[in-house]
N, C-alpha and C positions, 0 to 999 in steps of 0.2 A: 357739496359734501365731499369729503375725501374719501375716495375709494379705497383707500387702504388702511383708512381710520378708522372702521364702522362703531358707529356707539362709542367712540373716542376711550375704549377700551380694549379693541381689539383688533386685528389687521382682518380682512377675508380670505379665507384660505379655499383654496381651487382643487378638485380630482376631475381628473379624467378616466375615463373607465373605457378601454379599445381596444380592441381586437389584439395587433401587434405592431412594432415598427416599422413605418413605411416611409419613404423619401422625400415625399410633398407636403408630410405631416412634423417631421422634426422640427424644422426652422422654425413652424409655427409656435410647437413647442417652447425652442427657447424665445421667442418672442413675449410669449404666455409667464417666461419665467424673470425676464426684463420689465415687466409692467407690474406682476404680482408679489415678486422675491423667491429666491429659493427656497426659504423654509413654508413659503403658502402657498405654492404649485407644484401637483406632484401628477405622474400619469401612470396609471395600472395597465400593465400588459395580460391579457389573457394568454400569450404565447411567445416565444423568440420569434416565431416565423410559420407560417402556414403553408403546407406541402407544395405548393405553385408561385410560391412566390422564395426568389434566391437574391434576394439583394444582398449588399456587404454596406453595411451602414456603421459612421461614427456618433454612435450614441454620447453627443458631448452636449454641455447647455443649458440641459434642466433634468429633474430630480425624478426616477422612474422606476417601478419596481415588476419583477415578474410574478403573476401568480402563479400556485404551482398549476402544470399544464394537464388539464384536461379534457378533450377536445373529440369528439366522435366527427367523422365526415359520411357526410347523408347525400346522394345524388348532387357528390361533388362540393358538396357544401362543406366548410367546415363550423360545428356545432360543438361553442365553447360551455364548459360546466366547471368552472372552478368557483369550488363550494367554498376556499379558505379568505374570498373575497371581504367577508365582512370584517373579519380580524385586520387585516392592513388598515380599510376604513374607520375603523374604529380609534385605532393607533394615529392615524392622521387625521382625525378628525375637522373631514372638509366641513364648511356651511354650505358650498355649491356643490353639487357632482353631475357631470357633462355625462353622457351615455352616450354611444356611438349606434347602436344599432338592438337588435331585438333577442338576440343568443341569451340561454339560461344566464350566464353570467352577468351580463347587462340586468337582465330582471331581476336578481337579485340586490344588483346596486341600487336599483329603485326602490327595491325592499327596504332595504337599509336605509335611506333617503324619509321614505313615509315611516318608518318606525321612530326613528333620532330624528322626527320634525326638519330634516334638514331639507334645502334648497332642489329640487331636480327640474334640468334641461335635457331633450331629448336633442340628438344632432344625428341628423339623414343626409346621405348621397342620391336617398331614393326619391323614386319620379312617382307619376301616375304611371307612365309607359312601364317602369322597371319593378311595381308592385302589381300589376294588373293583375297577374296570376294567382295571388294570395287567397289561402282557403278563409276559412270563417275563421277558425280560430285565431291566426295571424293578425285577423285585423281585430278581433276583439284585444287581445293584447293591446294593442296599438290604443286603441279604443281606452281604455281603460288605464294607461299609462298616460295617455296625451291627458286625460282627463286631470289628471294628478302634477300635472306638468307646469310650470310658472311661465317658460319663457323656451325658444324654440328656433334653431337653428339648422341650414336647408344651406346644403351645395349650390345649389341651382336655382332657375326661377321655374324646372320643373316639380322642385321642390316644395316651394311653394304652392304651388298646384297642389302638390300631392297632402300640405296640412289643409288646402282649404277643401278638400273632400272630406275632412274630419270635420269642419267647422271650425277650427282656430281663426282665431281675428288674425290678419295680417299683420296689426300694430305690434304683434307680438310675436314676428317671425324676424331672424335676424340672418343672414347670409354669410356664408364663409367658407367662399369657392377652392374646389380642389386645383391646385394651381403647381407650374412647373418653374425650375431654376432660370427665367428669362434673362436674367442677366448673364448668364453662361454662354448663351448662342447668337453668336456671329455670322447675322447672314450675311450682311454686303462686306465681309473683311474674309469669309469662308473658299474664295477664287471660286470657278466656274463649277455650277451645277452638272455633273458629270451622268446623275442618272434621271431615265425619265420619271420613273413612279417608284414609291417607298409602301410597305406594309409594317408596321410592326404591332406586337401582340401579343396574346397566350395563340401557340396554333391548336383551337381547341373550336368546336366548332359552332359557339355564338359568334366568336368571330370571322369568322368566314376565311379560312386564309384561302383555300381554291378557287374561292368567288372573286381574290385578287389578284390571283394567275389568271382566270380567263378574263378577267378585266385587261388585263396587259397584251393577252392573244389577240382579243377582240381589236387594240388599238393597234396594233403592229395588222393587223388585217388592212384597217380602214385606211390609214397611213401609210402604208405600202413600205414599211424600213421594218427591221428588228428594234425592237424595245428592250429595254432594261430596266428591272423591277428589283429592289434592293427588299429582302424583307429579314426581320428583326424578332425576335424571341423563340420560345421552345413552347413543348408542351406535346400532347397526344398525337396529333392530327403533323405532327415535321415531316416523321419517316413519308407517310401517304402525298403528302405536298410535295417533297422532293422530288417522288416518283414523277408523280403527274408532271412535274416541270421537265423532267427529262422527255415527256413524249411532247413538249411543243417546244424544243431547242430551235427549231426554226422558225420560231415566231417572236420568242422572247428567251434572253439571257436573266435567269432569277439567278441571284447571291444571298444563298443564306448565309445567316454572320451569328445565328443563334441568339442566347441572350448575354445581353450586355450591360455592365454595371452602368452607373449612373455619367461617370466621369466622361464616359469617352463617347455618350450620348450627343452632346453638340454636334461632332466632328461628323458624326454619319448622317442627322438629320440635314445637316445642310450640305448635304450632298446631293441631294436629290431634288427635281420639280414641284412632281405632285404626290400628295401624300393620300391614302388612297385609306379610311377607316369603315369597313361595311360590316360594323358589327350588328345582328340580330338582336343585342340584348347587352347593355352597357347603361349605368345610374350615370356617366358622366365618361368618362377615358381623357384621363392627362397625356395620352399621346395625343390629342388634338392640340394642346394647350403647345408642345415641344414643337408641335408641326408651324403652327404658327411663330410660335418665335425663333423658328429657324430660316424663316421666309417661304415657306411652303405653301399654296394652295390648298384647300383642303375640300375633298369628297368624301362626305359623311353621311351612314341615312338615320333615318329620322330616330330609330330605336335609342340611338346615344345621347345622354342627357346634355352633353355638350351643341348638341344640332337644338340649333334655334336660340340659341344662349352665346356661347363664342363663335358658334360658326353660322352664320347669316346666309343663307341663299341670296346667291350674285353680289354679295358683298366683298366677305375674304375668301370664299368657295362655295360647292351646292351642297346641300342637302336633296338626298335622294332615295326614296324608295328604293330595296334591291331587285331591278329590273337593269340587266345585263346590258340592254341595248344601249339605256340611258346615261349609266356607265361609262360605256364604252364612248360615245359621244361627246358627251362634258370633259372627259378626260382627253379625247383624241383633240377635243377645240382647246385646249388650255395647250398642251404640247406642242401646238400650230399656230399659236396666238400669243408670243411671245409678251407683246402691250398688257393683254390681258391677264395672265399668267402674272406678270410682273405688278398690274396694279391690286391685284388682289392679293398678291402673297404681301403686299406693302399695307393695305387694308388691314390682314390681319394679323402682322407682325406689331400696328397700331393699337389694336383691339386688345391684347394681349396684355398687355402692360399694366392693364387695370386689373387683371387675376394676378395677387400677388400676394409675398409670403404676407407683408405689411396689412393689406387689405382683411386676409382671409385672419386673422390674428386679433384683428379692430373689429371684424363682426361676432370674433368667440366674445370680445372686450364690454361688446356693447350689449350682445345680451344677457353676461351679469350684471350688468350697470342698470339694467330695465328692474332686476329685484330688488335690488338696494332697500326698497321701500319694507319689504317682507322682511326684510332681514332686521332689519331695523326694529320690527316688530316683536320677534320670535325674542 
């Protein structure tokens, strides 16, 4: 059957319904809009941009619109309520509409979805690890949407986990990894790796930015030299990170460099050895993804939905509990083991290749290509 023929009267037309524009998700985008056309793909903004996050993006490619912004932030959360969602909907009248996540606004698009008999897929970054804390209500939601749900799309193979705690069939989960510009970074063309360990992040405190200072202290201990620790982003927790770095100047040289747009990302990941990700609470982190395709090693613990998915224990780096000593260890052998260091960051610069714009594009592809059938119906 032709996919863009359905009922040899009419093309399929695609929504997306998400949060706001982010840098691993555009390309996809215009991929979305190469396969489907521009007049049958379109993607709803609930926002320009949400308070922690400062990218500078070129919105080029495919067909987007903002809704007006409504957004309350709850225990850091930000909780989107644009109520003018269904009128766009309506005016573009998808057969499919993608959801991103569980915000009034998303519900609503379900709303819309089950009233105009149209098509709906639920699409998560989330894990079992990164939902464990959910009240009742949360998951009744879920509950009650999955139910309503045709076909279902998961970041991860944590993700999966997390629809088969719902009961979803597998045959009906489709993957479509969050994934970083690989083709941008140039390890082996980058000259010599100048620093020992890299952090980057929100410094906010899931992820741990002090627990990558004394990661660094710990290793300039064991190793008996000063170390150098490059770390990357803003956020709450910098002024206090700073401080604290200035009282182990003799242990470790840290370079804050704040946050940095996207372009100039390459250049500073492959500056460094080992890349050092100890976040408490992460559905996935596309710095794991930049770390590896910059030749890096990578120490991840388990809480990121990336550990156990791109980043293999003794594969292309550890996965580790955050236990300080362990840390310090794995990190000081990798800096001292240069064979080692070298065949792992080359494992996972391998690895990497397979999260891609192409890939994650082909499983949004594939799981409207599984309703076909419904559609056909309706």
């Amino acid at each position: 059957m032709n996919e863009n023929n359905l009922g040899l009267n009419k093309s399929l037309r695609l929504a997306i319904v998400t949060n706001m524009p982010a840098p691993y998700r555009i390309p996809i985008f215009q991929q979305l809009t190469q396969h489907y056309g521009n007049e049958n793909f379109k993607v709803f903004f609930c926002t320009v941009k949400e308070g922690n996050r400062d990218w500078v993006l070129d919105l080029k490619g495919f067909d987007y619109e903002y809704l007006k912004n409504k957004t309350l932030t709850w225990k850091k959360r930000f909780i989107h309520f644009n109520f003018d969602v269904f009128s766009p909907l309506r005016k573009f009248n998808p057969d499919v509409i993608i959801t991103t996540g569980f915000n009034p606004t998303f519900i609503f698009a379900f709303g819309y979805a089950m009233f105009y008999k149209k098509i709906h897929i639920p699409m998560t970054d989330g894990t079992l690890e990164s939902e464990k804390t959910l009240g009742v209500i949360h998951r009744i939601v879920r509950r009650v949407i999955y139910a309503h749900s045709n076909a279902f799309i998961g970041a991860s193979l944590g993700s999966f986990c997390l629809y088969d705690s719902y009961g979803i069939n597998r045959a009906s989960v489709f993957i479509s990894h969050l994934c970083a510009n690989n083709s941008e970074f140039h390890p082996l063309d980058s000259g010599k790796q100048t620093f020992d360990l890299m952090f980057s992040g929100r410094f906010s405190p899931e992820k741990n930015p002090l627990f990558a200072i004394e990661v660094a202290v710990g290793v300039a201990k064991l190793l008996k030299r000063k170390v150098s620790l490059i770390m990357l982003g803003a956020g709450p927790l910098l002024e206090e990170a700073k401080l604290y770095a200035t009282t182990k100047e003799d242990f470790v040289e840290v370079i804050f460099l704040g946050f940095l747009q996207q372009d100039v990302l390459p250049q500073v990941y492959c500056s460094a050895k080992v890349f050092l990700f100890p976040s408490s609470w992460d559905p996935w982190g596309v710095v794991a993804n930049e770390a590896c395709a910059a030749g890096q090693a990578v120490l991840i613990s388990p809480h990121a939905g990336a550990a156990n998915d791109l980043i293999i224990h003794g594969e292309n780096g550890y996965v580790l509990d955050l236990n300080l000593a362990s840390w310090v260890a794995h990190a000081s052998e990798l800096l001292s083991n240069e064979e080692l260091r070298f065949q792992l960051a080359m494992n996972g610069l391998s690895k990497v290749q397979a999260y891609n714009y192409e890939s994650a594009a082909n499983g949004i592809i594939d799981a409207v290509s599984s309703v076909y059938p419904l559609l056909e119906q309706s």
